[in-house]
C-alpha positions in Angstrom: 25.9 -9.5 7.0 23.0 -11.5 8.4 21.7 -13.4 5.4 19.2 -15.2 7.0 16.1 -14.4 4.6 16.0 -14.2 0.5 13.5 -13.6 -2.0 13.5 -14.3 -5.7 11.3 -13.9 -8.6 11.5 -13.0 -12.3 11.3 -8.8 -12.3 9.3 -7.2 -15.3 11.7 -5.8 -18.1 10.0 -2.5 -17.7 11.5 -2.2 -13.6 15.0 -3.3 -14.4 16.0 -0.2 -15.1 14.0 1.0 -12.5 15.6 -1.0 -10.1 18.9 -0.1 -11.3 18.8 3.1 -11.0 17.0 2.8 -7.5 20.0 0.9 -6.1 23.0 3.1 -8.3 24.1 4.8 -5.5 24.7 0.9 -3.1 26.7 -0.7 -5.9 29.0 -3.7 -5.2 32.5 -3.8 -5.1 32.2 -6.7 -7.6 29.2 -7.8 -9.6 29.4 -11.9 -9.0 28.8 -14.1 -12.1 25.9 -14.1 -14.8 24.4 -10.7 -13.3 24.3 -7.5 -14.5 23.6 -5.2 -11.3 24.9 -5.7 -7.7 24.1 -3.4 -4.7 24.0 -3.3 -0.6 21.4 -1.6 0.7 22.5 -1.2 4.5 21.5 -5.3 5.3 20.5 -6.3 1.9 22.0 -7.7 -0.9 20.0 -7.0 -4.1 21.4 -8.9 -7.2 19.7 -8.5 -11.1 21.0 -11.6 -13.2 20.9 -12.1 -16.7 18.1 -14.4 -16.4 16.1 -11.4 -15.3 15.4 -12.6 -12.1 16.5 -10.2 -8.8 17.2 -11.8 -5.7 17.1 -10.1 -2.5 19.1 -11.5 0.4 19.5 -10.0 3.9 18.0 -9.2 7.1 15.5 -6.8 5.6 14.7 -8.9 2.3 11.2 -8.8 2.3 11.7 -5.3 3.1 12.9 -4.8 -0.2 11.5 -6.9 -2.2 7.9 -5.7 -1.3 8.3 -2.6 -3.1 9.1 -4.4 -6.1 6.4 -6.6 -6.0 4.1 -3.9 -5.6 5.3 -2.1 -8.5 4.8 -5.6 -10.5 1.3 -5.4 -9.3 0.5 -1.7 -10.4 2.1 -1.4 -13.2 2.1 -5.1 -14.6 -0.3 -6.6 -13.0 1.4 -9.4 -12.0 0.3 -10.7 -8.0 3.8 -12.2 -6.7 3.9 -13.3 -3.0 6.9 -12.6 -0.3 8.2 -16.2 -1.2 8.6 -14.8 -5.1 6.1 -17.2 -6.2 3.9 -15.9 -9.0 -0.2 -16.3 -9.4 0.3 -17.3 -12.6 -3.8 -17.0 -13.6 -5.2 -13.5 -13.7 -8.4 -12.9 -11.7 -11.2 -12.1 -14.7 -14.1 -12.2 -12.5 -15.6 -8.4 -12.4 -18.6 -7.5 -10.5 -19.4 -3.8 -11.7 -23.0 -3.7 -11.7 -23.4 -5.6 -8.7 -24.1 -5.1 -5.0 -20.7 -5.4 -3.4 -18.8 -4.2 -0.2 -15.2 -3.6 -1.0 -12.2 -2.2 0.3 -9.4 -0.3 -0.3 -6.4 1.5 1.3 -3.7 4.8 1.2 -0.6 5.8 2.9 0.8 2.9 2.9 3.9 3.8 0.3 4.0 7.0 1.9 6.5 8.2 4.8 4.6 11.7 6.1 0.5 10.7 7.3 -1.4 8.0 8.4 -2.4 4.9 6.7 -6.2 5.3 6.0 -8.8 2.0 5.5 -12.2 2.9 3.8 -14.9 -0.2 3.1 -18.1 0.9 1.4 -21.3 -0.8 0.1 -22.4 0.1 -3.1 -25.9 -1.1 -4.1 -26.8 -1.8 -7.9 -29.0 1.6 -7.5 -26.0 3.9 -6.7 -23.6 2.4 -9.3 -25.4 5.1 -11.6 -24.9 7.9 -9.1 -21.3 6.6 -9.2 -20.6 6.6 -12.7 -22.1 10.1 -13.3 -19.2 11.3 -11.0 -16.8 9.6 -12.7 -15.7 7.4 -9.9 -12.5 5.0 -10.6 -9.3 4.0 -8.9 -8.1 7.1 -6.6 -4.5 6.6 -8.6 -6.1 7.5 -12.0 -8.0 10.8 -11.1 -6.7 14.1 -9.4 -6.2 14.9 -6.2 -8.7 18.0 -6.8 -11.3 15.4 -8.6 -11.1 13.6 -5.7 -11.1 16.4 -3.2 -14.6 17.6 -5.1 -16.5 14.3 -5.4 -15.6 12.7 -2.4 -18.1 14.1 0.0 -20.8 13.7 -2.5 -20.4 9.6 -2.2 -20.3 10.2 1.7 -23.3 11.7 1.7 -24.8 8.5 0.2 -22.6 5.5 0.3 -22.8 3.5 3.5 -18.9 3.5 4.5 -16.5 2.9 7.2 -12.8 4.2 7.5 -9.9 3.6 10.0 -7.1 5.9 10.1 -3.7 4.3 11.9 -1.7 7.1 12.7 2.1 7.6 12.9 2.2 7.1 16.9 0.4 3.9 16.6 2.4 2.6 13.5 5.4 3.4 15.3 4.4 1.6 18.6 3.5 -1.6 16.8 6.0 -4.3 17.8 8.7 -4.7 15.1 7.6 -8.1 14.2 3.9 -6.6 13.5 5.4 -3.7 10.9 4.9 -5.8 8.0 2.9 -3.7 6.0 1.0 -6.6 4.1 0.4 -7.6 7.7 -1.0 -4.0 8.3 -3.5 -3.9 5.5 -4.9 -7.3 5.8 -5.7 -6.6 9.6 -7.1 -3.2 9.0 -9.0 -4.4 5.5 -10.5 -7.0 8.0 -11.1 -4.2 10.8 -13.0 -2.1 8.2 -14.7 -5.1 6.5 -16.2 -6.3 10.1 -17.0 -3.4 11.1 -19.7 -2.3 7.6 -21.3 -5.5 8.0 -22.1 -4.9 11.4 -23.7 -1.6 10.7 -26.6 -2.6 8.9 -27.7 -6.2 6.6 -26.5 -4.7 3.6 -28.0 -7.3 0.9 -24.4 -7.6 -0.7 -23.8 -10.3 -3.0 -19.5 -10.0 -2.9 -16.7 -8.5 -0.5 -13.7 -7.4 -2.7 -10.4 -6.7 -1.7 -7.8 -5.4 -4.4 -5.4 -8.6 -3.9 -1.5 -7.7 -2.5 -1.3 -11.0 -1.4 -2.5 -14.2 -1.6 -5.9 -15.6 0.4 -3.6 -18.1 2.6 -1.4 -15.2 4.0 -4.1 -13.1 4.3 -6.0 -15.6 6.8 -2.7 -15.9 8.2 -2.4 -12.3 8.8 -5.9 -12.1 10.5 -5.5 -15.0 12.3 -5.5 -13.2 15.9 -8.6 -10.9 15.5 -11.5 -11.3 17.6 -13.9 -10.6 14.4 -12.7 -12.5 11.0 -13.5 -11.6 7.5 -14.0 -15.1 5.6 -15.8 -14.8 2.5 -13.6 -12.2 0.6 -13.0 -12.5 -3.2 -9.3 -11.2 -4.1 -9.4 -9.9 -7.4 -6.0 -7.7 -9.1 -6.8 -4.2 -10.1 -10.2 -4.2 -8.4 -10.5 -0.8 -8.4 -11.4 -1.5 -12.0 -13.7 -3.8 -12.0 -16.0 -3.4 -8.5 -17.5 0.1 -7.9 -17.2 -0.3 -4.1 -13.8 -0.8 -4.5 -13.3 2.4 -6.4 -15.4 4.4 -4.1 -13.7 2.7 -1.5 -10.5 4.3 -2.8 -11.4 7.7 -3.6 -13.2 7.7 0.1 -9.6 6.7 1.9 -7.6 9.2 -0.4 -10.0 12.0 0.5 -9.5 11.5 4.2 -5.9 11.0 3.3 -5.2 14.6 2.0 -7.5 16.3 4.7 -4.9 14.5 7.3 -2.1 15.7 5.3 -3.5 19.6 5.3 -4.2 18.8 9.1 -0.4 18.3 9.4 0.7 21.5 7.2 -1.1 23.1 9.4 0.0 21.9 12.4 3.9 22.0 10.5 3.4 25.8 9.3 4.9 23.7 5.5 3.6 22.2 2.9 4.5 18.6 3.2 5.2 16.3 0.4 3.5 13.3 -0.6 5.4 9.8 -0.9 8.5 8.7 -0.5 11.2 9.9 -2.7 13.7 12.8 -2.4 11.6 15.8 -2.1 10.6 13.8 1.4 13.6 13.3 2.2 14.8 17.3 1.5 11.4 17.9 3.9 12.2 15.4 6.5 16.0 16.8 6.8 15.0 20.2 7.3 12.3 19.2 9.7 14.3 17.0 11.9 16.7 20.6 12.2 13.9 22.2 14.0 11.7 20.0 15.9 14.0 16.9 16.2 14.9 13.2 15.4 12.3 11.8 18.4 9.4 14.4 17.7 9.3 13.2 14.3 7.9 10.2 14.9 4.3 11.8 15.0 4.8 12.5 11.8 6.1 9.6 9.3 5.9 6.0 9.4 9.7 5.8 11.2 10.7 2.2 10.1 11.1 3.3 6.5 13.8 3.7 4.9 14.0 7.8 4.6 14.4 7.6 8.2 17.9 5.8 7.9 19.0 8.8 5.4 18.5 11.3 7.9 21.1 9.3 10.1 23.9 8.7 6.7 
């Protein structure tokens, strides 16, 4: 095994088990000293010690690990870069009732559909619009909330969305498939793109933070147009109303691209990644092919390499 990358940081006691269970079916031959769980995931070593740190440690590392840091953010919110270091201070800045642009993104955990980008500005006069619809993070309301309010707040809300598609997800080069790589350039494509529209008299740009501001400028580094005055803030969704719209906006456009593809598929096809997708996927690839299905789902993930086991 290559083992030319690993990752390490202190995993929440509310995903060990998750992880656990997530790896049971790659264990190790032999669980080394002072761990508790071992596993090989095709290139990747992922070891839980009794410390409660997990250390991934293989080709596809950050792969790996990037889930799980993810997870920490969600459901712990907890902001941990690639390198496993920790932002150790919570953001407590919130700019509710505030003119703001903000951004916010969907797909990007799922295998079937298109990653979607929305950025929207919300003025101090439409936060009451927005509240009387009940607008939050996309995660915390229904899909047929969303589906109902959504073109309300595009009929009002000064917006723009970007939707990359499986064809050119799957073209990137592999070295460009880094999905925190992904978002920061198409956050910034988004972001650039608002501002030109108009001189909205914004006081903030927000971006719910998946990494930290230096790798974010890194990530932008080659586009012709640069975000630079961005504030990262955790579970911004929250706490900036352009944000949230932002959110319900990109999870909207997501679903109609998704009923495009049922459509197009004759099937319902299921959301995420887990093994309802993979049941999908299998019985897809039977009729219409390994190659054709790369129009489809983002190719590079993992569910891919089942269909091949």
């Amino acid at each position: 095994m290559n083992n030319n990358k690993y990752i390490v940081f202190k995993i929440s006691d509310n995903l060990k088990e998750k992880l656990i269970n997530y790896y049971m079916k790659y264990p190790a031959r032999k669980t080394p000293p002072y761990a508790v769980f071992q596993a090989i995931n095709y290139d990747t070593i992922i070891t839980l010690y009794e410390s409660g740190k997990v250390m991934f440690q293989g080709l596809s590392a950050d792969i790996e690990a990037s889930m799980w840091i993810e997870q920490e953010r969600i459901l712990n919110n907890r902001i941990i870069s690639i390198d496993g270091k920790e932002k150790k201070k919570e953001d407590t800045k919130v700019f509710y009732d505030t003119d703001t642009i903000g951004s916010d993104e969907v797909g990007t955990g799922d295998y079937f559909g298109p990653i979607v980008v929305t950025a929207t500005f919300v003025s101090k006069e439409n936060i009451t619009f927005l509240k009387s619809l009940g607008v939050r993070d996309s995660k915390k309301i229904t899909d047929e909330k969303i589906i109902d309010i959504a073109p309300k707040i595009i009929a009002k809300i000064p917006y723009v969305t970007y939707i990359l598609d499986n064809t050119s997800y799957n073209n990137l080069k592999e070295e460009d498939k880094n999905m925190n790589k992904i978002k920061a350039i198409l956050h910034n494509k988004v972001l650039t793109s608002l501002i030109k529209k108009d001189n909205y008299p914004y006081k903030k740009i927000v971006i719910d933070q998946f990494v930290y501001p230096k790798k974010f400028y890194e990530h932008i580094s080659n586009c012709k147009e640069k975000i630079t005055n961005v504030t990262f803030m955790t579970k911004a969704e929250d706490k900036v109303m352009s944000v949230a719209a932002s959110s319900i906006i990109s999870r909207y456009i997501f679903l109609k691209e998704m009923k495009k593809m049922s459509t197009e598929l004759n099937s319902q096809v299921p959301l995420g990644a887990g093994t309802d997708v993979d049941k999908y996927a299998s019985t897809l690839v039977s009729k219409i092919g390994i190659n054709n299905l790369k129009k489809y789902v983002k190719f590079n993930f993992k569910n891919t390499d089942k269909l091949n086991s």
